[in-house]
C-alpha positions as a Markdown table, in Angstrom:
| # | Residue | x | y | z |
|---|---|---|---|---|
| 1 | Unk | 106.2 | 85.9 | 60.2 |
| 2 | Unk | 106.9 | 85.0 | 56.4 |
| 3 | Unk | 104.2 | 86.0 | 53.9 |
| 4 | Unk | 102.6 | 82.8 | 52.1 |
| 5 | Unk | 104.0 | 82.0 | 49.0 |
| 6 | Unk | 101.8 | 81.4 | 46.1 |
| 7 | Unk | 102.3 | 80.2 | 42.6 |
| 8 | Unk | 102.1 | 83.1 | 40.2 |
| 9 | Unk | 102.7 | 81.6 | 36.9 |
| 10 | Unk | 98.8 | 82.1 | 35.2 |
| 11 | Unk | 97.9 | 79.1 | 33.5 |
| 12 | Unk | 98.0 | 79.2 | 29.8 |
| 13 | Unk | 96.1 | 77.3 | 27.0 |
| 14 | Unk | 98.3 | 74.8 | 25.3 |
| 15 | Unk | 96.8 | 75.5 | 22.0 |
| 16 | Unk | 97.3 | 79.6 | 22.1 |
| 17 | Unk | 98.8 | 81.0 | 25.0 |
| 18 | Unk | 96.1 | 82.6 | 26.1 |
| 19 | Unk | 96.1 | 83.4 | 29.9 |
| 20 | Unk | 93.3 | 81.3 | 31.0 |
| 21 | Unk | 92.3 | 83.0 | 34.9 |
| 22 | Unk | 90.4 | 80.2 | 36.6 |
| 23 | Unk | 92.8 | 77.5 | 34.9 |
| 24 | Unk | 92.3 | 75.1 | 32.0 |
| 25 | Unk | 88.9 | 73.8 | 31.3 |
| 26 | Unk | 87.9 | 71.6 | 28.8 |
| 27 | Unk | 84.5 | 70.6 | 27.2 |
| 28 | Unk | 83.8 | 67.3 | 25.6 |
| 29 | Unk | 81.6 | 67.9 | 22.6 |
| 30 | Unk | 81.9 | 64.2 | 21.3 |
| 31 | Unk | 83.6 | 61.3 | 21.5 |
| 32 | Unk | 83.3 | 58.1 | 19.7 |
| 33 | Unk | 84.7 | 54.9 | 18.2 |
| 34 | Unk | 86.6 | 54.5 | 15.1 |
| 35 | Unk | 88.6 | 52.2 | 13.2 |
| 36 | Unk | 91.9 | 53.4 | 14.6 |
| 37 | Unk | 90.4 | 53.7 | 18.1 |
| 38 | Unk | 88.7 | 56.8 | 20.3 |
| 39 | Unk | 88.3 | 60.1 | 19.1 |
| 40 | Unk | 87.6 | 63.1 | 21.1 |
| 41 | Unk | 86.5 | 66.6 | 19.8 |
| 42 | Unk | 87.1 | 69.0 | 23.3 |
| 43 | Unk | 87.1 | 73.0 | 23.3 |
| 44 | Unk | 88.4 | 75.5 | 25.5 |
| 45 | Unk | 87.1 | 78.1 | 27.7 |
| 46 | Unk | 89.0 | 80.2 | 25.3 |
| 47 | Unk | 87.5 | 78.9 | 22.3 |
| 48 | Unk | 90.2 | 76.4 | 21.5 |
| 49 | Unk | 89.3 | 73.3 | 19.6 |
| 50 | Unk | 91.2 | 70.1 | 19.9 |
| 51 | Unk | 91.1 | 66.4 | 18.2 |
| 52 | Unk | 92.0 | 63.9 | 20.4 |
| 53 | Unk | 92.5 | 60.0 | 18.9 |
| 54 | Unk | 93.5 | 57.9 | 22.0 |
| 55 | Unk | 94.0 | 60.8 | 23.7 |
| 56 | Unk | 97.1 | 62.1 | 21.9 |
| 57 | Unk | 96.8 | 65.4 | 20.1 |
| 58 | Unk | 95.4 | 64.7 | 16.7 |
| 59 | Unk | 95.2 | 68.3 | 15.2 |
| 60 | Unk | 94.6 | 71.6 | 17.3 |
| 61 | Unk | 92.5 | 75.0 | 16.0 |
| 62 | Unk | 92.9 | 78.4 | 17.9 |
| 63 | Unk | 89.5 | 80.2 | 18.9 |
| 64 | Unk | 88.4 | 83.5 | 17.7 |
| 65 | Unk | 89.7 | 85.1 | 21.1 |
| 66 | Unk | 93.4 | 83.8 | 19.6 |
| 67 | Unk | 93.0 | 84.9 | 15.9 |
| 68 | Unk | 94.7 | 88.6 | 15.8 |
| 69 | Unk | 93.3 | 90.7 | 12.4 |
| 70 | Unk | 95.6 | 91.4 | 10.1 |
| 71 | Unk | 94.0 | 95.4 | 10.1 |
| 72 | Unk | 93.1 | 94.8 | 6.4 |
């Protein structure tokens, strides 16, 4: 008998790359109307945030989890 395949490719954060173990989740702080139409603020379970207007990628900000120190 053949041993199940499984996908091993860990899913990673659009925003960072950061290998995200139970898979991309997002949180929807706010959304609201404007002028030019929807807006969405989301975050990451890594800490990502993301700007969403009409549900294309308006601006993107990596979480502290991302952010390496420069050591200084």
């Amino acid at each position: 008998m053949l041993p199940e395949l499984t996908d091993a490719t860990p899913e990673l954060c659009p925003v960072c790359a950061t290998v995200l173990g139970g898979g991309a989740a997002w949180i929807l702080l706010s959304r609201h109307l404007t002028s030019k139409g929807e807006i969405e603020y989301c975050l990451s379970t890594c800490g990502c945030l993301v700007v969403l207007l009409n549900g294309a990628l308006l601006k993107a900000a990596p979480g502290r989890s991302a952010v390496h120190s420069s050591g200084a």
